[in-house]
C-alpha positions as CSV (number, residue, x, y, z in Angstrom):
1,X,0.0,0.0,0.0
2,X,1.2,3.3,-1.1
3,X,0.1,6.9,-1.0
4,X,1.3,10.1,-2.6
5,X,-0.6,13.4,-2.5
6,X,0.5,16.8,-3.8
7,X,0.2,19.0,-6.2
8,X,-0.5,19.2,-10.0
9,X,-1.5,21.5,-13.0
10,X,-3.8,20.9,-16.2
11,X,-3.9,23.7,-19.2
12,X,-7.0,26.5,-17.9
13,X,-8.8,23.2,-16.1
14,X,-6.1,22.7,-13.3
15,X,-4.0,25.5,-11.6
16,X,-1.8,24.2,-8.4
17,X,-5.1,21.5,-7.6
18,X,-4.6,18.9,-5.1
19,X,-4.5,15.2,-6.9
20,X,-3.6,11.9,-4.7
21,X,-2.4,8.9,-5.9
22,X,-3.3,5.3,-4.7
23,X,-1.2,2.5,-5.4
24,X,-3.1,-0.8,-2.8
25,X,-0.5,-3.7,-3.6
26,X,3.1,-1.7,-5.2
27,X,3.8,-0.7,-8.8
28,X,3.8,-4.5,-10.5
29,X,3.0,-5.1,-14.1
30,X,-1.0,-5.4,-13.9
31,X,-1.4,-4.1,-10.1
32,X,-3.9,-1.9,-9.1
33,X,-3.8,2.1,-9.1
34,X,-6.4,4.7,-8.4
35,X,-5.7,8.8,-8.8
36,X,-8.2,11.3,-7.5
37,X,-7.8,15.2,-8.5
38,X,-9.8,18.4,-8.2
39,X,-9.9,20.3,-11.1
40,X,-10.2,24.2,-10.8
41,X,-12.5,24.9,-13.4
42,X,-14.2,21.4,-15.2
43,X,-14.8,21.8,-19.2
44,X,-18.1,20.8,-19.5
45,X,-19.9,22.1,-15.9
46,X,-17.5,25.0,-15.9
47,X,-17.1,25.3,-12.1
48,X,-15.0,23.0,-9.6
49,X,-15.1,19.4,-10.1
50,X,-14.1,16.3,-8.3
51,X,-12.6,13.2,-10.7
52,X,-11.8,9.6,-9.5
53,X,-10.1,6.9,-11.9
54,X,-8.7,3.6,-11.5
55,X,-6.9,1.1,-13.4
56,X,-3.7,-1.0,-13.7
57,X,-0.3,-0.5,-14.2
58,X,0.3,-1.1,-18.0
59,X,3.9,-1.2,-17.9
60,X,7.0,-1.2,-15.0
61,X,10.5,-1.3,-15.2
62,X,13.9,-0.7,-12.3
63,X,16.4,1.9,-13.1
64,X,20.0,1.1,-12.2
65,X,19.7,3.1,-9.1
66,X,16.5,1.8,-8.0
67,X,13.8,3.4,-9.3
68,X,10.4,2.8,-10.5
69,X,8.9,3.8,-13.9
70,X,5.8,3.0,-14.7
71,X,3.0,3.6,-16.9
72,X,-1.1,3.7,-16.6
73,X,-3.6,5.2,-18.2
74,X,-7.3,6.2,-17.7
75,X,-8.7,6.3,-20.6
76,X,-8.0,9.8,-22.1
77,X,-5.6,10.7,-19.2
78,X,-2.2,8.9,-19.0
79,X,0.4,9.3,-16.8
80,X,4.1,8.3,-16.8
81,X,5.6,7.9,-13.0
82,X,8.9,7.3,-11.2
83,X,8.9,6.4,-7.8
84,X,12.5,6.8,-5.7
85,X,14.1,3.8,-4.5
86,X,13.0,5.0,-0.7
87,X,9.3,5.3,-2.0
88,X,9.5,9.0,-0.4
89,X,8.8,10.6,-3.9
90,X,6.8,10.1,-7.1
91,X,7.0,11.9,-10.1
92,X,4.7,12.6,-12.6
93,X,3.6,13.7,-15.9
94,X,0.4,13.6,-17.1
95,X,-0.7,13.5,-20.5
96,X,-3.7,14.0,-22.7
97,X,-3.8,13.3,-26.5
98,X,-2.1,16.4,-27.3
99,X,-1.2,18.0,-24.2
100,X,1.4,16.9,-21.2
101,X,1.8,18.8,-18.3
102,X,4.7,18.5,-15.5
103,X,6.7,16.9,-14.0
104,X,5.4,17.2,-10.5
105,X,6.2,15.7,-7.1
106,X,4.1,13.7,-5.0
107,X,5.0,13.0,-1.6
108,X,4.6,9.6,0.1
109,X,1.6,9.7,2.8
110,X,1.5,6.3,3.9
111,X,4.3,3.3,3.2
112,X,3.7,-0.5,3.8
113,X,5.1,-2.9,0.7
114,X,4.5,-5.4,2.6
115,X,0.5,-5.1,3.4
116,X,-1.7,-7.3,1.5
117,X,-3.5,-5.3,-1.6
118,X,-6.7,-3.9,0.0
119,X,-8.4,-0.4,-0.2
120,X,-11.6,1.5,0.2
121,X,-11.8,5.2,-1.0
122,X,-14.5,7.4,-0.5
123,X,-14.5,10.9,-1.7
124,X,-16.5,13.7,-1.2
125,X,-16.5,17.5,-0.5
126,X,-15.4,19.6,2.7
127,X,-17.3,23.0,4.0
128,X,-15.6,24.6,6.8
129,X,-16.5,28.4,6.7
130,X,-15.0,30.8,4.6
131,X,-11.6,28.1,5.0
132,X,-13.2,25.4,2.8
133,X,-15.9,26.2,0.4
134,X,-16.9,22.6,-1.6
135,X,-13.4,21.8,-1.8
136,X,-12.9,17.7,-2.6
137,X,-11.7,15.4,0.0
138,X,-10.4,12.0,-0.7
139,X,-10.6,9.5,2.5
140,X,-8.2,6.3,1.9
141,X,-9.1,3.7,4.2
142,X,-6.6,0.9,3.7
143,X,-7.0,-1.7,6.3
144,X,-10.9,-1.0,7.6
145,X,-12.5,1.1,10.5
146,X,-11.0,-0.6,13.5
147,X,-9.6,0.8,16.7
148,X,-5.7,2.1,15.6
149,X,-6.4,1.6,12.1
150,X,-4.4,4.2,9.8
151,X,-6.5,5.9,7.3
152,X,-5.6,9.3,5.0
153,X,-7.7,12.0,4.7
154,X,-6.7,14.9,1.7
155,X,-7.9,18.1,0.6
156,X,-6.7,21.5,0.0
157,X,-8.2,24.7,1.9
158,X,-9.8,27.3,-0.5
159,X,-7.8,29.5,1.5
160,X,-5.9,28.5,4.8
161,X,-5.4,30.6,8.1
162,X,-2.3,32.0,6.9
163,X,-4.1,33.1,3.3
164,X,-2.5,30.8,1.4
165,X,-4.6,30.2,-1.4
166,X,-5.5,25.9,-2.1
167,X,-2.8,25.1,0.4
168,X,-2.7,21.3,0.7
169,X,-4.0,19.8,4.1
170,X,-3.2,15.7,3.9
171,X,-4.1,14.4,7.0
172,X,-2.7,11.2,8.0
173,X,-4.2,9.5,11.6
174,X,-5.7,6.6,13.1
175,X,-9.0,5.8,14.1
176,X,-9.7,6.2,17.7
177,X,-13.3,5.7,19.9
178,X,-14.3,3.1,17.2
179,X,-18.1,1.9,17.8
180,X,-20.3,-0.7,15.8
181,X,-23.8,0.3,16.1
182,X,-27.0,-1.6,16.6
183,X,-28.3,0.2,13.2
184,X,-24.9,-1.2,11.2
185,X,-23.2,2.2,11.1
186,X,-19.6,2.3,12.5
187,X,-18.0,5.4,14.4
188,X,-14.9,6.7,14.5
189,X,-12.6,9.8,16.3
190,X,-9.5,11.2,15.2
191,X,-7.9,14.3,17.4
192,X,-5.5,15.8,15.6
193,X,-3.1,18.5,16.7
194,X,-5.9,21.3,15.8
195,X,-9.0,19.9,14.3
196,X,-11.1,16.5,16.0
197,X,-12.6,14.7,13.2
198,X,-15.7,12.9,13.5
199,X,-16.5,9.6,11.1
200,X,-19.4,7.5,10.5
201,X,-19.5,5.4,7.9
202,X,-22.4,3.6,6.8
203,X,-22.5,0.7,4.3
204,X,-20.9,2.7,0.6
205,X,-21.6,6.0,2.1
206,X,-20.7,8.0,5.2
207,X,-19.7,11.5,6.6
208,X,-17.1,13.3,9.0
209,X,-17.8,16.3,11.3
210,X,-14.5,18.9,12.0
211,X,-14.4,20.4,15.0
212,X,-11.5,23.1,16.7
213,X,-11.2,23.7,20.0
214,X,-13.2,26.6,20.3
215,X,-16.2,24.0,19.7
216,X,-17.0,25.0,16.4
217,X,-18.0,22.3,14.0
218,X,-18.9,21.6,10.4
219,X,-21.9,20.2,8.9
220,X,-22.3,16.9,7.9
221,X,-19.1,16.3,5.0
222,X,-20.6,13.5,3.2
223,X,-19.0,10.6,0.9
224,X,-18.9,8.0,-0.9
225,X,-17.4,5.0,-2.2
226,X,-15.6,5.8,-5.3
227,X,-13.1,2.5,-5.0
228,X,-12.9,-0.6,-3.4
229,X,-10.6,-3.9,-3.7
């Protein structure tokens, strides 16, 4: 299982938008890969729009020193990567049929190459005041909601408390207060360093509440299952 999240751009349709990357089992000829991205401005709704893909590695070869290249492709989307032999750092460029755009740099949220291939990704959208306004949130939950369980959380503030426009907020924690409910829901706590996040997850679809510690707290931030293996 391995995680990268950063930054990427995309002609008018992208501009500095967050995009995570998903590998559940390593970078293998035919193993699984999943990329979910925000674009700034979509070309058919014309506003801010979430995207989720997933596929298989089409091709994979080791570099003298280590590395990883490969290659997948979505469809009309397809990206060439190189992973560092430490996993810390991918590298990407992304490619349409007549544009490419990068490279950029990913960095590695969450390492294990020795976990057995298993994922569930929901996505969704975050509102927290004037801080997030329908800004897309990818929740990576690799090994199930159980009590110490890791699980990544990424999204980018519309504008952070330092005004720092789509500044990148990956959030990587472990599932705490975890409760099975007589209706079938589960719950789950994460306290952060700042913000509390609240989980319940409910067959495909779920939600998360922030809180600070001024007891201020968000709406419901639904989601959904956009991947599963």
């Amino acid at each position: 299982m391995f995680i990268y999240n950063g930054k990427f751009n995309w002609l008018h349709q992208a501009s500095n938008d967050t995009i995570t990357i998903v590998f559940p089992a390593g970078f293998a000829l035919n193993d699984p890969v999943s990329a979910y991205w925000q674009w700034t401005d979509d070309a058919i709704v014309d506003k801010k729009a979430s995207v989720s893909n997933s596929g298989v590695i089409h091709s994979h070869t080791v570099t003298a020193d280590g590395y990883d290249r490969i290659h997948f492709s979505f469809g009309y989307y397809t990206f060439d990567v190189t992973v560092t032999a430490d996993y810390k750092t991918l590298t990407m460029e992304m490619r349409g049929q007549t544009n490419t755009s990068g490279p950029f740099d990913l960095a590695a949220t969450h390492i294990n190459p020795t976990n057995i291939p298993s994922t569930t990704v929901y996505t969704g959208s975050l509102e927290w005041f004037s801080y997030a306004k329908g800004e897309m949130t990818t929740l990576v939950v690799p090994y199930g909601v159980t009590e110490g369980a890791f699980f990544g959380l990424y999204h980018q503030w519309t504008v952070d408390g330092q005004g720092v426009e789509k500044a990148n907020a990956p959030v990587n924690g472990v599932f705490q207060n975890v409760e099975y409910l007589a209706d079938g829901s589960t719950t789950a706590v994460y306290k952060a360093d700042y913000y509390t996040y609240s989980f319940t997850f409910n067959g495909k679809a779920g939600s998360f509440v922030l809180s600070n510690p001024q007891g201020e707290k968000s709406q419901d931030n639904k989601f959904a299952v956009a991947y599963n293996l």
